[in-house]
Every structure is written in C-alpha cells, then in structure tokens.
DSSP file (Angstrom, degrees, kcal/mol; ACC not computed):
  #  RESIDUE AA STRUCTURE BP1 BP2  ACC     N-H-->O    O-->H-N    N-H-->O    O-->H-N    TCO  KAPPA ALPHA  PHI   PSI    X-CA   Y-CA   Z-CA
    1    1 A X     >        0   0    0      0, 0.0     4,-2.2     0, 0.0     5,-0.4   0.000 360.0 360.0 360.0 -44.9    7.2  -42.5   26.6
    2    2 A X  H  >  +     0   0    0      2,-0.2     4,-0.6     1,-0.2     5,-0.2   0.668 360.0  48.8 -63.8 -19.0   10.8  -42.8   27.8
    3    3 A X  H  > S+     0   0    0      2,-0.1     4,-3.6     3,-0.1     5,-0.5   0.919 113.9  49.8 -85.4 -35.6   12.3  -44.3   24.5
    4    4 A X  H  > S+     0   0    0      1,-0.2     4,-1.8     2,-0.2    -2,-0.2   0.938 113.0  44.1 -56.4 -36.7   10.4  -41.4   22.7
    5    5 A X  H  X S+     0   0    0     -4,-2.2     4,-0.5     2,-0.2    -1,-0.2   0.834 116.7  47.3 -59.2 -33.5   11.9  -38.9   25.1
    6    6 A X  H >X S+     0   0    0     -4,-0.6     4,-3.3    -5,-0.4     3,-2.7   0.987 108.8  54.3 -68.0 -54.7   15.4  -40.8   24.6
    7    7 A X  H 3< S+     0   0    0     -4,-3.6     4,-0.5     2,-0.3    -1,-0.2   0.979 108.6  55.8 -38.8 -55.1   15.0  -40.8   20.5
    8    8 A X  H 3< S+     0   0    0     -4,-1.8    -1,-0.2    -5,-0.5    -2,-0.2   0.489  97.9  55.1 -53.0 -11.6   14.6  -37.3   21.0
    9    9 A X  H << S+     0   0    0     -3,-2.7    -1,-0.3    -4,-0.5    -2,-0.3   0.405 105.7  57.0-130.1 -42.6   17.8  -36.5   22.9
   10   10 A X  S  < S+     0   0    0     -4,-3.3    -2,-0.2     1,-0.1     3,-0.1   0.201  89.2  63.3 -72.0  22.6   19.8  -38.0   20.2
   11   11 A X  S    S+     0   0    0     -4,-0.5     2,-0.7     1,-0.1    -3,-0.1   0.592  97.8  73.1-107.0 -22.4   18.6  -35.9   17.4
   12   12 A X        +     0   0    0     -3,-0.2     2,-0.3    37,-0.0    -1,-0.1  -0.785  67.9 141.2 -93.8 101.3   20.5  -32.9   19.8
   13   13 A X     >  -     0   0    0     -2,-0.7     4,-0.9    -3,-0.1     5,-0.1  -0.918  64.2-114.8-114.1 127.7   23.9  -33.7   19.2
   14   14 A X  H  > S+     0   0    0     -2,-0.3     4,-2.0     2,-0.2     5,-0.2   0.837 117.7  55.5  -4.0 -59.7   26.7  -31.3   18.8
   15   15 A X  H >> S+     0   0    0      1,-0.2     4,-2.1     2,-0.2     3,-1.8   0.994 107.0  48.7 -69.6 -50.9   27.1  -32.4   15.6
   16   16 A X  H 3> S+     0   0    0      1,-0.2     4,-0.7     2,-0.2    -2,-0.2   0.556 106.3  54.5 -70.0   7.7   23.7  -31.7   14.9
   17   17 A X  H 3< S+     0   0    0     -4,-0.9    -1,-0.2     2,-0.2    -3,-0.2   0.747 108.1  48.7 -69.0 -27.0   23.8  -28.5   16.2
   18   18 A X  H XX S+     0   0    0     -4,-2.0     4,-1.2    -3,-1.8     3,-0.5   0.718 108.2  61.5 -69.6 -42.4   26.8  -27.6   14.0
   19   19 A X  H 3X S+     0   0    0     -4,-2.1     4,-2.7     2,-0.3    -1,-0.2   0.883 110.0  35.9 -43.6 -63.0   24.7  -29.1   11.2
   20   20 A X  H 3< S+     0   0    0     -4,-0.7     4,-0.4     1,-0.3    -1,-0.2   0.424 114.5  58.1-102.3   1.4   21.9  -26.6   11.6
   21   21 A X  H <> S+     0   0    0     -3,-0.5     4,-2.0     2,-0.1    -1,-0.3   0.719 107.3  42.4 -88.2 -48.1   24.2  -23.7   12.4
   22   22 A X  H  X S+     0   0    0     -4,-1.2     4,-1.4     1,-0.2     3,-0.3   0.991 116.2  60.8 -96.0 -54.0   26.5  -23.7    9.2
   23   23 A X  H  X S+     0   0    0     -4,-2.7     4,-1.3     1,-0.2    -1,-0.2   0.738 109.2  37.0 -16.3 -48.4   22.8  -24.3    7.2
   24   24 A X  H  4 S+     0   0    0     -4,-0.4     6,-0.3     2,-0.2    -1,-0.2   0.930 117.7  52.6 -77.9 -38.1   21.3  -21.3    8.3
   25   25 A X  H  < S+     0   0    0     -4,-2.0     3,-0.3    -3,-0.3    -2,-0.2   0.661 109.8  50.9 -66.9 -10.0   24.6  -19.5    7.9
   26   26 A X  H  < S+     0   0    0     -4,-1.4    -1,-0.3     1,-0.2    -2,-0.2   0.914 129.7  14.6 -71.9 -49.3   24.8  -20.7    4.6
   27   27 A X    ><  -     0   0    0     -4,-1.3     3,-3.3    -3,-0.2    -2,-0.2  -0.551  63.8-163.5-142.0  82.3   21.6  -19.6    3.7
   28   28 A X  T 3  S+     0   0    0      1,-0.3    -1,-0.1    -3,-0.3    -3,-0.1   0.652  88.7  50.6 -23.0 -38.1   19.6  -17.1    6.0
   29   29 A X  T 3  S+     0   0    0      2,-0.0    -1,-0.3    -5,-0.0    -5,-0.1   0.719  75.4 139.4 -85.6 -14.9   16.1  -17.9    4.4
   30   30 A X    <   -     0   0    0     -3,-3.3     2,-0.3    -6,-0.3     3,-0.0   0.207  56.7-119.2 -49.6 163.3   16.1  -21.5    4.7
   31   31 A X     >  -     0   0    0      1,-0.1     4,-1.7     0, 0.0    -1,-0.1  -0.706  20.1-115.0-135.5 156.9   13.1  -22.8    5.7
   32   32 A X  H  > S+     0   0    0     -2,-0.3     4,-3.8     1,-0.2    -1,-0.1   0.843 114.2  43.3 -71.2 -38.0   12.8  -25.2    9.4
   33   33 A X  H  > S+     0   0    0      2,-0.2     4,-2.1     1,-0.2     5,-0.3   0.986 100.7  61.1 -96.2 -40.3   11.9  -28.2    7.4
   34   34 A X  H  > S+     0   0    0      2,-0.2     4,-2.5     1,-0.2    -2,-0.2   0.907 110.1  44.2 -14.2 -50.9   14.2  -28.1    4.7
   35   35 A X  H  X S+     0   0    0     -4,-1.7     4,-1.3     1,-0.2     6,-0.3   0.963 117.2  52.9 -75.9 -38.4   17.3  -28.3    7.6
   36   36 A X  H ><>S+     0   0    0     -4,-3.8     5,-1.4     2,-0.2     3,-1.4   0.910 109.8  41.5 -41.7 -52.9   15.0  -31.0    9.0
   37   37 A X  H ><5S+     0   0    0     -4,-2.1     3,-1.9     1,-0.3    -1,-0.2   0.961 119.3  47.0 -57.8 -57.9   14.7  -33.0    5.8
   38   38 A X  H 3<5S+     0   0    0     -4,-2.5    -1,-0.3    -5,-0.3    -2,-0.2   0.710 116.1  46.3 -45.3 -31.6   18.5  -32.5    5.1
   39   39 A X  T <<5S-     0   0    0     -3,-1.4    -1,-0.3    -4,-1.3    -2,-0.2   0.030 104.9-121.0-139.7   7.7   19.3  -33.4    8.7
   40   40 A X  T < 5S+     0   0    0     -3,-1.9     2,-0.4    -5,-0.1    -3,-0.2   0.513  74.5 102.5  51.7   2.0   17.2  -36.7    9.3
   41   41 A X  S   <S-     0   0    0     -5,-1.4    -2,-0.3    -6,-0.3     5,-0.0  -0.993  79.1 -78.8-149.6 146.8   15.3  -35.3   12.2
   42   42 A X     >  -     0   0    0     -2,-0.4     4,-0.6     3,-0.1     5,-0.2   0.184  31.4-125.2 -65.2 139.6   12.3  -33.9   13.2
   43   43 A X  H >> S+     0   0    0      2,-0.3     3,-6.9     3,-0.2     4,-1.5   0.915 115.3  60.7 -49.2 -88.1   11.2  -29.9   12.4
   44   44 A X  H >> S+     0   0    0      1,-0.4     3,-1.5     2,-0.2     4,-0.7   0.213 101.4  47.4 -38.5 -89.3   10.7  -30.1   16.5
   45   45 A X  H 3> S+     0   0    0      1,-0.4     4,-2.2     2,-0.3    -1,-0.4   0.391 110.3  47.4 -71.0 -42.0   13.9  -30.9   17.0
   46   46 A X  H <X S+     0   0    0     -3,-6.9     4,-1.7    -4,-0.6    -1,-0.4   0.876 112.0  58.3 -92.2 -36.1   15.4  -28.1   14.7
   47   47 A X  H <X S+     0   0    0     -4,-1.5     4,-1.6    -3,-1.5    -2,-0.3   0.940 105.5  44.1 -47.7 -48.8   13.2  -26.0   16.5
   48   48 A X  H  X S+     0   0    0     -4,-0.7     4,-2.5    -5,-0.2    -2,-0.2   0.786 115.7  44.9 -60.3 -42.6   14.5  -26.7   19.5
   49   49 A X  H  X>S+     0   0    0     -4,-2.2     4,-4.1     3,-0.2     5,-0.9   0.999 117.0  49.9 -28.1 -87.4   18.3  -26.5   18.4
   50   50 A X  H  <5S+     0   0    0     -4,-1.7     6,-4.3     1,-0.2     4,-0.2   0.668 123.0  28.8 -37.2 -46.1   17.4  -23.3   16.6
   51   51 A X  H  <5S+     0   0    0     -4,-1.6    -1,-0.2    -5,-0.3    -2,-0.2   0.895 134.8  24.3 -47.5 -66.6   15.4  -21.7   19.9
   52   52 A X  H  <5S+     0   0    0     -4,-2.5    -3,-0.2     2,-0.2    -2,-0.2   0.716 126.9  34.4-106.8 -32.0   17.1  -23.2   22.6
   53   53 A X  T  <5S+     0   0    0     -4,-4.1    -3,-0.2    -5,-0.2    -4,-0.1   0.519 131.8  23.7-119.7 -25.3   20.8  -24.3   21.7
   54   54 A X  S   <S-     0   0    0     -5,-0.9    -2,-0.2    -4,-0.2    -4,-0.1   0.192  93.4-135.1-125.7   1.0   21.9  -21.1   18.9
   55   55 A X        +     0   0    0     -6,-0.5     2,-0.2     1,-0.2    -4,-0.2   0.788  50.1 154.3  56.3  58.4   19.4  -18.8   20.4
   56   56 A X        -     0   0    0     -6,-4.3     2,-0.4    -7,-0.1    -1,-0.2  -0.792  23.5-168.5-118.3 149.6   18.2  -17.7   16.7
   57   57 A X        -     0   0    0     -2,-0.2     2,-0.9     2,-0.0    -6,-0.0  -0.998  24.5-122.7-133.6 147.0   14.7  -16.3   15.3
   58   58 A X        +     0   0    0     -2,-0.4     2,-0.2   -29,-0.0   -29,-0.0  -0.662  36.3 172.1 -71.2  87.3   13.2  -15.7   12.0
   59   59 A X        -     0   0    0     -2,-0.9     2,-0.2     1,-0.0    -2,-0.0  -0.628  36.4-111.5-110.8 179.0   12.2  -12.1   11.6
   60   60 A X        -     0   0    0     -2,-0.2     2,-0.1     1,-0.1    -1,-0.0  -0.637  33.8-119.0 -93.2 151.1   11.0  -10.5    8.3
   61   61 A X        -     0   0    0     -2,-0.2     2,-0.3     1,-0.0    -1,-0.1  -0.280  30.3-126.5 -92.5 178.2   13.6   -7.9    6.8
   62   62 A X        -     0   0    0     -2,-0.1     2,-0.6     2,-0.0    -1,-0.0  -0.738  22.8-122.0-127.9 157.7   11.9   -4.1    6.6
   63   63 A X        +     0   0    0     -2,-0.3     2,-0.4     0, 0.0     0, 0.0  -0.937  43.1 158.5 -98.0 102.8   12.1   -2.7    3.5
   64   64 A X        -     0   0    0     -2,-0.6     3,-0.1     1,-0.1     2,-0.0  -0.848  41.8-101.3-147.9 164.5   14.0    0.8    3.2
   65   65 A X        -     0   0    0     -2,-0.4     3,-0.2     1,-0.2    -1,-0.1  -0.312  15.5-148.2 -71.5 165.2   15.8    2.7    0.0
   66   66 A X  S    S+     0   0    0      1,-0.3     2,-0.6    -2,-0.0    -1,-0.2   0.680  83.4  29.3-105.6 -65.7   19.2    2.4   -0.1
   67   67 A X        -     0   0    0     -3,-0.1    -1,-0.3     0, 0.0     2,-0.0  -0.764  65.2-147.5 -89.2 107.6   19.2    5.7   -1.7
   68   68 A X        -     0   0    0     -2,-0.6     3,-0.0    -3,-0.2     0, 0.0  -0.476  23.4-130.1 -60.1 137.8   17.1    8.9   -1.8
   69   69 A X     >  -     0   0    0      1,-0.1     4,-1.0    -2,-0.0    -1,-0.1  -0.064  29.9-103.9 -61.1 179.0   16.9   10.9   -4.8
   70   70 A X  T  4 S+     0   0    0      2,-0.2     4,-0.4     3,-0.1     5,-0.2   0.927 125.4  51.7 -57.2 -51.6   17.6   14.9   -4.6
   71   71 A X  T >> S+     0   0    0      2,-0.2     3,-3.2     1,-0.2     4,-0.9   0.906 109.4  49.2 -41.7 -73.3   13.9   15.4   -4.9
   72   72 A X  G >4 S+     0   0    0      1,-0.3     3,-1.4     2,-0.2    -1,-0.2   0.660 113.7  43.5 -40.5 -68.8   13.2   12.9   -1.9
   73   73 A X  G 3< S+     0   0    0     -4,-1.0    -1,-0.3     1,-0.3    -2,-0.2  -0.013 109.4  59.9-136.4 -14.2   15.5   14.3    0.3
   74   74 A X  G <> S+     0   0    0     -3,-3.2     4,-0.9    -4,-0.4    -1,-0.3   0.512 104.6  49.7-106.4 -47.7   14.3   17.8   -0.7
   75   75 A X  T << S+     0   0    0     -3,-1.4     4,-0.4    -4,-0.9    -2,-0.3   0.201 104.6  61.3-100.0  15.8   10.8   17.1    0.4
   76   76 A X  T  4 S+     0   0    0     -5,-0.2    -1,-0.2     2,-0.1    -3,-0.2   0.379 106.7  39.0-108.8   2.9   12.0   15.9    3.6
   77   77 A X  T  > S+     0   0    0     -5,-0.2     4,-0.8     2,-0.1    -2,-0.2   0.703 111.4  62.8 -97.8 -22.9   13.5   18.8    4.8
   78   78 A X  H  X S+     0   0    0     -4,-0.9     4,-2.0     1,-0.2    -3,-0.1   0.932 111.6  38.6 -50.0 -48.0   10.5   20.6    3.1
   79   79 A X  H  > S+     0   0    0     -4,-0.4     4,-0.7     2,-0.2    -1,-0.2   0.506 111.9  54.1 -88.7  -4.4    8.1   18.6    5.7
   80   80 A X  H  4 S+     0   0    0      2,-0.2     4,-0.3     3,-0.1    -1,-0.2   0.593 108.7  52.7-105.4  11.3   10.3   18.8    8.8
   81   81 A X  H >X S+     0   0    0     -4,-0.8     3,-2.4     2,-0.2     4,-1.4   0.910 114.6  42.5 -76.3 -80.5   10.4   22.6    8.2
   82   82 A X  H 3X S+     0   0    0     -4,-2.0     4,-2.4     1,-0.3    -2,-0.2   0.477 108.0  52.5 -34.8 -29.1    6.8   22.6    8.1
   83   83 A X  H 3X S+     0   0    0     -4,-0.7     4,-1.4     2,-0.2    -1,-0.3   0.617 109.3  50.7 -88.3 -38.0    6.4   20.6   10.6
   84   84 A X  H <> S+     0   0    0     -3,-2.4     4,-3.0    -4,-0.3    -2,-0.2   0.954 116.3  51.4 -63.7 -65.3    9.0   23.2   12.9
   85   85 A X  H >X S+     0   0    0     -4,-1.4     4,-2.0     1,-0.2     3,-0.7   0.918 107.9  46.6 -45.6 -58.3    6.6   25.8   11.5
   86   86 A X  H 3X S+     0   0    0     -4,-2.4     4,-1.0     1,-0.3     3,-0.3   0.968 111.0  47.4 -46.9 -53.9    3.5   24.1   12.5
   87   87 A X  H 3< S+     0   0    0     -4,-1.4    -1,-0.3     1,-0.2    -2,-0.2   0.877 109.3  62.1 -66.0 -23.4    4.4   23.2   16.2
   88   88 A X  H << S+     0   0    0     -4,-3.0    -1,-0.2    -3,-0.7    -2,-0.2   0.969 128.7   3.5 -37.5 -53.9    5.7   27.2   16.5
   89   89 A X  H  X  -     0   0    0     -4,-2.0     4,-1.1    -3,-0.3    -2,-0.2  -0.537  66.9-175.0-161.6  57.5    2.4   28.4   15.9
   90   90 A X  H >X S+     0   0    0     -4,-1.0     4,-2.8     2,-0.2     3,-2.0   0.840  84.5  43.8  38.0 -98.9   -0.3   25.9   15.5
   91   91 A X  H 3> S+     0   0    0      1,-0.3     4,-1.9     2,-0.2    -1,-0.2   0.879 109.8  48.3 -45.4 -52.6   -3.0   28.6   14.5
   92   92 A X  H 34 S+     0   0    0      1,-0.2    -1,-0.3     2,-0.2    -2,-0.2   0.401 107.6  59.0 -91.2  19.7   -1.4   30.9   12.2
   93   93 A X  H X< S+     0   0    0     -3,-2.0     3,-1.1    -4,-1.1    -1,-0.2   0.880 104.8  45.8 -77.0 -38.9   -0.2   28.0   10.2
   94   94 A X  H >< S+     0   0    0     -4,-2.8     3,-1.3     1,-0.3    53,-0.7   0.870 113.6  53.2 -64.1 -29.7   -3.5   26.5    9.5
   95   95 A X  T 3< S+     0   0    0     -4,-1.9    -1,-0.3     1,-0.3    -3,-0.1   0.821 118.6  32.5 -80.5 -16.4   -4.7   29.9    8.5
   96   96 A X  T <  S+     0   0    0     -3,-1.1     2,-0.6    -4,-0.2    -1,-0.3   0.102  93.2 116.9-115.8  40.6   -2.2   30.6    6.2
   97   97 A X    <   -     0   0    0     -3,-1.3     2,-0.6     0, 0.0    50,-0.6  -0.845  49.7-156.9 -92.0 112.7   -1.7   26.8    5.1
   98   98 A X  E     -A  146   0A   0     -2,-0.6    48,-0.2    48,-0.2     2,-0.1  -0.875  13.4-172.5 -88.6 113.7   -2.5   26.4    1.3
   99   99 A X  E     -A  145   0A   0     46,-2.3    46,-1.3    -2,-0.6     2,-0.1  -0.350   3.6-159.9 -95.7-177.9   -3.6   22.7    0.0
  100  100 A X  E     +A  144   0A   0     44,-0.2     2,-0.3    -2,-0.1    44,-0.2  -0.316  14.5 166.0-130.2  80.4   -4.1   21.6   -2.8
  101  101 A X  E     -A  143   0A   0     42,-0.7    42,-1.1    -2,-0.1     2,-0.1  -0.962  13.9-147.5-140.5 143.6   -5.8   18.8   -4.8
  102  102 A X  E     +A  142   0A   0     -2,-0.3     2,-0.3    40,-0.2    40,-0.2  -0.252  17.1 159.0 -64.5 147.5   -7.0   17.5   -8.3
  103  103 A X  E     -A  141   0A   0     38,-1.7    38,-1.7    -2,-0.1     2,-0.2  -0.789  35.1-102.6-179.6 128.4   -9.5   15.6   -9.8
  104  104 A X  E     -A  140   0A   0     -2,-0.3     2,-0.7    36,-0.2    36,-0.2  -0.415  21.1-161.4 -66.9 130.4  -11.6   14.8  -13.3
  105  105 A X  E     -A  139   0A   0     34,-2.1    34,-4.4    -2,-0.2     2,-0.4  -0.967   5.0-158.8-103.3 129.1  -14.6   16.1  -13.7
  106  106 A X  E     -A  138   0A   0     -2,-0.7     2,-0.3    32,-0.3    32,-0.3  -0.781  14.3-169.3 -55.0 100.7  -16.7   14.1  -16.6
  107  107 A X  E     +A  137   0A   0     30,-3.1    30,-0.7    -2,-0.4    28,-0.5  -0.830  13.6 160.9-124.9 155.7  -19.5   16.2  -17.9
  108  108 A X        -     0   0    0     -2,-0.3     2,-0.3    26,-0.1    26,-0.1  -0.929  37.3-104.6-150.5 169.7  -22.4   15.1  -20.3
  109  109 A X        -     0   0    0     -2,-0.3    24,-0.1    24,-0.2    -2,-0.0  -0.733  22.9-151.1-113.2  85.9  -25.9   16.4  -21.3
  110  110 A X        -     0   0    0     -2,-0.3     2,-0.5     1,-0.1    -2,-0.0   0.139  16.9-133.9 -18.5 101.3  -29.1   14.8  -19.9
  111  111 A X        -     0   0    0      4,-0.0    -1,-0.1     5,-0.0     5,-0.1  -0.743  26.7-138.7 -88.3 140.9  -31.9   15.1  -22.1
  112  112 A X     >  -     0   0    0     -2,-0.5     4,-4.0     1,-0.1    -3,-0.0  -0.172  27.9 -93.4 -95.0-164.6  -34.3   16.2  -19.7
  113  113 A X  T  4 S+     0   0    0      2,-0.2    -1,-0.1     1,-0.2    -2,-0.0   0.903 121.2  52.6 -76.8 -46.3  -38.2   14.4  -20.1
  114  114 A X  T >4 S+     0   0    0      1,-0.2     3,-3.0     2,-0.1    -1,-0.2   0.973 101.9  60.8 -42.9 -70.7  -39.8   17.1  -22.2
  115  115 A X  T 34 S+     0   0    0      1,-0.3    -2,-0.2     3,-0.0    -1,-0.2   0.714 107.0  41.0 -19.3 -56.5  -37.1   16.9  -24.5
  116  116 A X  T 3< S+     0   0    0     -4,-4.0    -1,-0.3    -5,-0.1     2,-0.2   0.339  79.5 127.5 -93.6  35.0  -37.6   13.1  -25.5
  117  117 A X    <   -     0   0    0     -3,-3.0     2,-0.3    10,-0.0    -3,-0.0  -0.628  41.2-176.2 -84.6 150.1  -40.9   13.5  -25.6
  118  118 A X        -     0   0    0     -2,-0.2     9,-0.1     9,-0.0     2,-0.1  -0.942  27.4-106.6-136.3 159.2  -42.0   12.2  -29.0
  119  119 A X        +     0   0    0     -2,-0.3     2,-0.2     1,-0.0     0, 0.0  -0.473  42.5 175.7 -73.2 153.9  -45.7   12.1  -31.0
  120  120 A X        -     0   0    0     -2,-0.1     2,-0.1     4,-0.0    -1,-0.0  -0.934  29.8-120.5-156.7 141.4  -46.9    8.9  -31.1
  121  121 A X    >   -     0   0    0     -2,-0.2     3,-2.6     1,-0.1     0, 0.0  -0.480  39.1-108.0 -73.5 150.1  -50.4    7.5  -32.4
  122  122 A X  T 3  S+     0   0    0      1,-0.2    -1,-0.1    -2,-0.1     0, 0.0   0.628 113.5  51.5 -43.9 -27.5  -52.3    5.9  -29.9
  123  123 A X  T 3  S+     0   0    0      2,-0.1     2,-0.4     0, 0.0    -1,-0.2   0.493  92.7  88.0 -91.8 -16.0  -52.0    2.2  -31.0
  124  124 A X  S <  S-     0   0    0     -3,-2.6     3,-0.1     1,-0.1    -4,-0.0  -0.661  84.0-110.1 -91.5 157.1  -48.0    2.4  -31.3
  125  125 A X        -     0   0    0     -2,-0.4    -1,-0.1     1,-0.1     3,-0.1  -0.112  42.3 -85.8 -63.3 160.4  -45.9    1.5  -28.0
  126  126 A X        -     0   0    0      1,-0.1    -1,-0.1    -6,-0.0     2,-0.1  -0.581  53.6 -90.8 -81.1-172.0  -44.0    4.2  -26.2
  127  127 A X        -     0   0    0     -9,-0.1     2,-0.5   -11,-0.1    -1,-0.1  -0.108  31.6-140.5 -89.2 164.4  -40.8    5.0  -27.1
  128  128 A X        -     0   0    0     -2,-0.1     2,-0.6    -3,-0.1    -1,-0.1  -0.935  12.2-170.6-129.8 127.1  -37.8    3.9  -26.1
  129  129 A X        -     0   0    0     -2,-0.5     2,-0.2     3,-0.0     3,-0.1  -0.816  19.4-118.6-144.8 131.4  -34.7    5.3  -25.4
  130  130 A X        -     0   0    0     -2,-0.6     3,-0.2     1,-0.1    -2,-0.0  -0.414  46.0 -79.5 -40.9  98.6  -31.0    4.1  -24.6
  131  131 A X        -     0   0    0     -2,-0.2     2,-1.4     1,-0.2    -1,-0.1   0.697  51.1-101.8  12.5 119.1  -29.1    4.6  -21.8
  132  132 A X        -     0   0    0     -3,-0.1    -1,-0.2   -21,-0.0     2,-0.1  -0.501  38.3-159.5 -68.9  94.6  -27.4    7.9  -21.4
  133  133 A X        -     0   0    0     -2,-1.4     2,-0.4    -3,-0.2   -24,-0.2  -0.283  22.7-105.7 -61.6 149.0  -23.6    7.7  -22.3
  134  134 A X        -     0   0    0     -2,-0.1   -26,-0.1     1,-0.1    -1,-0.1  -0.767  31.3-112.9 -90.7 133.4  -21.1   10.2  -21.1
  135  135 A X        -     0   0    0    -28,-0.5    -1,-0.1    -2,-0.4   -27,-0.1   0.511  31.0-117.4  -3.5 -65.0  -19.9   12.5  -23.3
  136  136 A X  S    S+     0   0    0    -29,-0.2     2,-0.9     1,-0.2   -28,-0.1   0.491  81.3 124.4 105.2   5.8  -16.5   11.4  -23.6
  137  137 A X  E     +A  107   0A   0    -30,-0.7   -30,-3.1    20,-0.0     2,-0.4  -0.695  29.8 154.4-105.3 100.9  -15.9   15.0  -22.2
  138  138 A X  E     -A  106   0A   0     -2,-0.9    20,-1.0   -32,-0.3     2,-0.4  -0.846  25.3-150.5-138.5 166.3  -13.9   16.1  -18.9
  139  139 A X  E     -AB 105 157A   0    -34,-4.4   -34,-2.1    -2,-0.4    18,-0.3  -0.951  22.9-124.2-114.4 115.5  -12.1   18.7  -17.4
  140  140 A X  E     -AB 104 156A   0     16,-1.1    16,-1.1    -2,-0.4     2,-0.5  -0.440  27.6-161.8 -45.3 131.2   -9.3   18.5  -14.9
  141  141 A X  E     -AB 103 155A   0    -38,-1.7   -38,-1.7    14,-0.2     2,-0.4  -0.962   8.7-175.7-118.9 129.1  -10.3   20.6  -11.8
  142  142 A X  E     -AB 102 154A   0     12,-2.4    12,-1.8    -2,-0.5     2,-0.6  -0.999  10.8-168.9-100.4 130.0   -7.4   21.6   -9.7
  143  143 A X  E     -AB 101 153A   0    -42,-1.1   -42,-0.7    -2,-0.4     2,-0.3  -0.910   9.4-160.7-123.0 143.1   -8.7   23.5   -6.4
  144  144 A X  E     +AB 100 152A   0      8,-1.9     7,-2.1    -2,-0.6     8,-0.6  -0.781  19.6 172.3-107.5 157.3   -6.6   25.2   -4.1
  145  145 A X  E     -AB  99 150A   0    -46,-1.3   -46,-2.3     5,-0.3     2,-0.2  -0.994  21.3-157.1-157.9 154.0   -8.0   25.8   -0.8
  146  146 A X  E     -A   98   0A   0      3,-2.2   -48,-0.2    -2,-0.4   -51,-0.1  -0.835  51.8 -82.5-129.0-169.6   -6.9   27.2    2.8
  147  147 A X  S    S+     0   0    0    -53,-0.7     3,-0.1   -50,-0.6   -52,-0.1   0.467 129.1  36.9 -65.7   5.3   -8.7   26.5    6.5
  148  148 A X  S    S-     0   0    0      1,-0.2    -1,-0.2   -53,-0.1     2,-0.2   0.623 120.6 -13.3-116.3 -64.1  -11.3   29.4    5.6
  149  149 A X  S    S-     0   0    0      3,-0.0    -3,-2.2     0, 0.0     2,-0.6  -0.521  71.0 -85.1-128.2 179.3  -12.4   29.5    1.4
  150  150 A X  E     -B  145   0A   0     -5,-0.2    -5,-0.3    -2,-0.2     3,-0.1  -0.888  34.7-168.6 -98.0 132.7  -11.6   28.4   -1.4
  151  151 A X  E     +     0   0A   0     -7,-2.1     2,-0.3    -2,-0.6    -6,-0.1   0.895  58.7   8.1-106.9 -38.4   -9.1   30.2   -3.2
  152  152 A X  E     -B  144   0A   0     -8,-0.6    -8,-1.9    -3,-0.1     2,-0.8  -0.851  45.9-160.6-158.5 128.7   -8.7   29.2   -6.8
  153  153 A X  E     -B  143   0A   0     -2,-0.3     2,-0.4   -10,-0.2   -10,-0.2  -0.768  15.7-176.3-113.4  77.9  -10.5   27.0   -9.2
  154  154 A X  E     -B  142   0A   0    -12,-1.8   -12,-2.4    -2,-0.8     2,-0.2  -0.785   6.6-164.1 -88.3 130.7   -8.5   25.9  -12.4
  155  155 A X  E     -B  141   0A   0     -2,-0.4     2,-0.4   -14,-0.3   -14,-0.2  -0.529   4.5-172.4-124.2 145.2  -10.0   23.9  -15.2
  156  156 A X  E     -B  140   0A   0    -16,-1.1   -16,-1.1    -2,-0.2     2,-0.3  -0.964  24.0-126.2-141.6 128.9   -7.8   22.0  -17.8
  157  157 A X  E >   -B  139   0A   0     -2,-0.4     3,-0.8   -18,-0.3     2,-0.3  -0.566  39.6 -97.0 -49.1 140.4   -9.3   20.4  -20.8
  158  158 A X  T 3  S+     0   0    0    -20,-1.0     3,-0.1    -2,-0.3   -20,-0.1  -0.710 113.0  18.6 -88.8 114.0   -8.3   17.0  -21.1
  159  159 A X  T 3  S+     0   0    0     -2,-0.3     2,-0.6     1,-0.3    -1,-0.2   0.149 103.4 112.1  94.9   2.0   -5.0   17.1  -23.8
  160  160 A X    <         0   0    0     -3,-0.8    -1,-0.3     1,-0.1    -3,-0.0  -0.891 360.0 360.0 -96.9 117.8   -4.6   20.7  -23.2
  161  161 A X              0   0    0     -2,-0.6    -1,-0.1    -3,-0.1    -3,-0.0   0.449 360.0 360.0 -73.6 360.0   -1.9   21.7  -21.7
C-alpha cells in the first residue's frame, strides 16, 4: 500500500502540474484522459492536479445570441411593458387581454349508414366498404379570444390568401 501511495506522489510534480496547466490552456475542452494519456499518468492523478493543485472545473458553456435582431429586441420591450401593465392592474388587464391562436381544421364527409346501404340478393355477401379518407380539404381557423368570449373566428382556405 505504501509504494502505491509513493508511485502516486510522483505523478504530482511541478512539472506535471505545469504539464496539465498549459494543456488545458491550450485547449479548454480537452478531455481528463486525453491530458492523462499525453502525460503518462493516471486520469486520478490529473484529477487531482486539476481539483486540488490549479483549482479548475469543467462547466458546460450556456448558450446566448450574440446579437438580437430589431424584431427581437422589439418584442422584449413589448413584453416588459406588458408585463409593467399586468402587475399595475392585475384584473383589468386580463379582462381587456386579447390572445390569439391558430390551427388547421381538416374537414371530410362521412357517409352516414343509410347512405351505404346497398340492395343485395340474399345469397351474395354484404358489402364492403373502404376506409374513409379525408378529403384533402382544410381551413385555417385563427380565433381570437379574451378572459370572457370569444371574439372573432376567421377561416382561411388552405392556398388562399
């Protein structure tokens, strides 16, 4: 147990601290066993360096824009207005808050049971009839709506402008 401990106590060296310091700085992402492999000595060991002796961690970068469009930047002062509004007056925003949202509607025609009923002589099998396909017809519905009704119901053909 003492020679492992000792083996272990030369692989943190100066130099190899220097080693695994100008590595990472070389290349921030580098991966624990990479500097290991490179370095002759054990991932624990550069763990321990890294941790204990340069007092470094690996975190994951966050992702953000470098830039905002106009638009973007347009609809965030749009929502921290609204958002001033709301916290003013709580009630009479939601009552005078208008939403909005879209959605296809698909429409087809059932043929109802009467409808396929067909003659048939006693000795033939019934009929048979194929799955009911959709139309191939739908309407864009946009509804507008506030915290009480509904306010307005617009229909768009699909290709119509």
């Amino acid at each position: 147990m003492h020679a492992v401990d000792t083996l272990k106590r030369l692989a943190v060296t100066d130099e190899n601290i220097k080693k695994v310091h100008k590595i990472i700085f070389d290349n921030r992402k580098v991966k624990l066993i990479e500097i290991a492999e490179t370095l002759k000595i054990s991932k624990e060991r550069v763990v321990h360096i890294v941790n204990e002796y340069l007092d470094m961690r690996k975190l994951c970068s966050k992702w953000v824009p470098c830039e905002l469009t106009i638009d973007q930047k347009q609809r965030i002062d749009d929502s921290k207005q609204c958002l001033e509004l709301f916290n003013c007056n709580k009630s009479e925003f939601l009552r005078r808050y208008v939403t909005m949202d879209e959605t296809w509607l698909h429409h087809f025609t059932l043929e109802s049971n009467r409808q396929s009923a067909e003659w048939t002589a006693r000795d033939e099998p019934t009929p048979k009839c194929g799955k009911t396909q959709k139309s191939g017809g739908r309407v864009m519905a946009s509804v507008f709506w506030d915290t009480h009704v509904i306010i307005f119901i617009d229909y768009l053909k699909k290709g119509k402008p």
